[in-house]
C-alpha positions in Angstrom: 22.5 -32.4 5.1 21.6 -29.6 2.8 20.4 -26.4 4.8 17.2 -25.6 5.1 16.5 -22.6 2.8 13.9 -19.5 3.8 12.7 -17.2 1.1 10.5 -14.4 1.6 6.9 -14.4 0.3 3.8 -13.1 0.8 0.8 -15.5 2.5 -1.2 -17.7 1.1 -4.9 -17.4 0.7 -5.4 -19.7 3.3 -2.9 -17.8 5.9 -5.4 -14.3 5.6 -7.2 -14.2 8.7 -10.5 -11.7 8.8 -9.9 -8.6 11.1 -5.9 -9.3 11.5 -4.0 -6.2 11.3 -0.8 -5.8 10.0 1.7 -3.4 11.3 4.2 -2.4 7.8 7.2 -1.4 9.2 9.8 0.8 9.0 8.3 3.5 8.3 9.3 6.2 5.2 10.3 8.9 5.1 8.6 11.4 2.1 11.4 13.9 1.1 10.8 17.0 -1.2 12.7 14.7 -3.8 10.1 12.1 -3.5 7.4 14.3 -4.0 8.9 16.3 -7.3 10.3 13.4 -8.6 7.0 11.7 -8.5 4.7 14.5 -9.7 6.3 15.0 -12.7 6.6 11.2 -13.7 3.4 11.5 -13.9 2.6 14.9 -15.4 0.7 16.2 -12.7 1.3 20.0 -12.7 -0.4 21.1 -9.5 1.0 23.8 -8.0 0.3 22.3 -4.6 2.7 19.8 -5.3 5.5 21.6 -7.0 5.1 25.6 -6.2 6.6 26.4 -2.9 5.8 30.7 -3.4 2.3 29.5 -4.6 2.1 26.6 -1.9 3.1 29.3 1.0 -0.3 31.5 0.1 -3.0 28.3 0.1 -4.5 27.0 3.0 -1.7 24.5 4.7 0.9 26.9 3.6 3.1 24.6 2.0 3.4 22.4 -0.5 1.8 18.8 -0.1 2.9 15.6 -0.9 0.9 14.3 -3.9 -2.0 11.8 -2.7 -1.0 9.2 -5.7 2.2 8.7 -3.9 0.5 8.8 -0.5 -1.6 5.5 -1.9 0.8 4.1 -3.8 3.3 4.0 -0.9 0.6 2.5 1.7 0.0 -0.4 -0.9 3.5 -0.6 -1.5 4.1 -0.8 2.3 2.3 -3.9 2.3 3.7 -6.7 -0.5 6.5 -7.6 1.5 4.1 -9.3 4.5 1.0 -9.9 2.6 1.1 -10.4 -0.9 5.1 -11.0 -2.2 5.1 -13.9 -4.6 1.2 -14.8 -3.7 -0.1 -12.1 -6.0 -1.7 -13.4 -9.3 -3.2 -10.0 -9.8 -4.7 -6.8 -7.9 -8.4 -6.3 -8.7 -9.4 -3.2 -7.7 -8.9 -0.2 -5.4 -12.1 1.2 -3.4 -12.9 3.7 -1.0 -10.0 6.2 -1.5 -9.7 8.9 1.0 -6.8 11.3 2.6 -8.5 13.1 5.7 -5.1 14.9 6.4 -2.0 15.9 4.7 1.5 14.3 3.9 3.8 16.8 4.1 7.9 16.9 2.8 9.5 15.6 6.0 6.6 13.4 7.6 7.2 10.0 7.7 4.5 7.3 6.6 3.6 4.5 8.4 0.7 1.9 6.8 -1.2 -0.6 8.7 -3.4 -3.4 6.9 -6.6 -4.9 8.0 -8.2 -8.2 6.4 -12.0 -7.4 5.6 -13.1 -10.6 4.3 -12.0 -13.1 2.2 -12.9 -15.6 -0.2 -12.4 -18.6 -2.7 -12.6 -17.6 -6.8 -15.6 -19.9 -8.0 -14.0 -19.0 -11.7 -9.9 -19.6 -11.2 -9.6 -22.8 -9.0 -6.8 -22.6 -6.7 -7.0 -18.8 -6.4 -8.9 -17.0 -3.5 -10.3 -13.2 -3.4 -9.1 -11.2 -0.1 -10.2 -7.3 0.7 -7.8 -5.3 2.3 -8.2 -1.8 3.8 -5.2 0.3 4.4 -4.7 3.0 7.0 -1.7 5.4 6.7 -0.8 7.3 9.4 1.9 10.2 9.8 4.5 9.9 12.8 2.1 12.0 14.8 -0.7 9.4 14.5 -2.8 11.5 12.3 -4.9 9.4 9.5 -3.3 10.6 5.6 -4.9 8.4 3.7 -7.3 5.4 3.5 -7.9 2.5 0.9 -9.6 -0.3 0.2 -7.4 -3.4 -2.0 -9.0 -6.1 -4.1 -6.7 -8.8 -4.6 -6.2 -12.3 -6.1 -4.2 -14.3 -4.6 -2.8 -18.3 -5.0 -4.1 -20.8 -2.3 -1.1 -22.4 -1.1 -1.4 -25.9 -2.7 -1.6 -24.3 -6.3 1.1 -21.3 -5.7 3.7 -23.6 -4.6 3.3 -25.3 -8.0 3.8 -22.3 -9.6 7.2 -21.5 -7.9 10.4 -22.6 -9.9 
């Protein structure tokens, strides 16, 4: 008898359940690496980001870890549980906030909550889902918020998609 093989994937539009919350862990770990490495991919010269004398003068005095990572982790935190492999594309991003700073050091933690979801009346066997993300810092304070529109297979049509 063959053994029985497990791969990972994401869920299925069925397998979203309204007002579940998903815990994404481990957590990471933002390093001062991270954060240069990052700002300058993307040609963001703010000298919040990469000025440590400048940084030491403004109001956290220090340098902050740039928000675009903050979000793009949280998101990132979350296609391993939710949408690995069940993806067919990401529709938008809403309600973007970062109430507190991420700082070189702090260590990111993202939980995921399912607002609503719903079947595509235009791309049978594909369902709509919103997501809201909450990252918090290892002290429990809020660094960023986010709302995620997704597409996503039903199960019935993704596993006909898989090779």
């Amino acid at each position: 008898m063959a053994p029985r093989i497990i791969e990972q994937r994401g869920l299925w539009f069925e397998e979203f359940e309204p007002e579940a919350v998903y815990r994404h862990r481990p957590g990471r770990t933002v390093t001062e690496a991270d954060n240069v490495l990052f700002t300058t991919l993307t040609m963001n010269t703010q000298g919040l980001h990469l000025d440590a004398a400048y940084s030491a003068g403004q109001p956290f005095g220090q340098r902050l870890v740039n928000s675009m990572f903050t979000l793009a982790t949280m998101v990132g935190q979350s296609v391993g549980q939710l949408t690995q492999g069940t993806l067919v594309a990401q529709l938008g991003l809403g309600e973007i906030s970062f109430p507190h700073p991420l700082f070189h050091g702090d260590t990111l933690y993202t939980d995921t909550e399912v607002i609503q979801k719903r079947l595509s009346s235009s791309r049978p066997g594909q369902g709509i889902i919103t997501l809201a993300h909450t990252g918090r810092n290892q002290n429990g304070d809020v660094v960023g918020r986010c709302t995620r529109t997704a597409l996503v297979w039903t199960r019935a049509a993704g596993e006909q998609q898989l090779p």
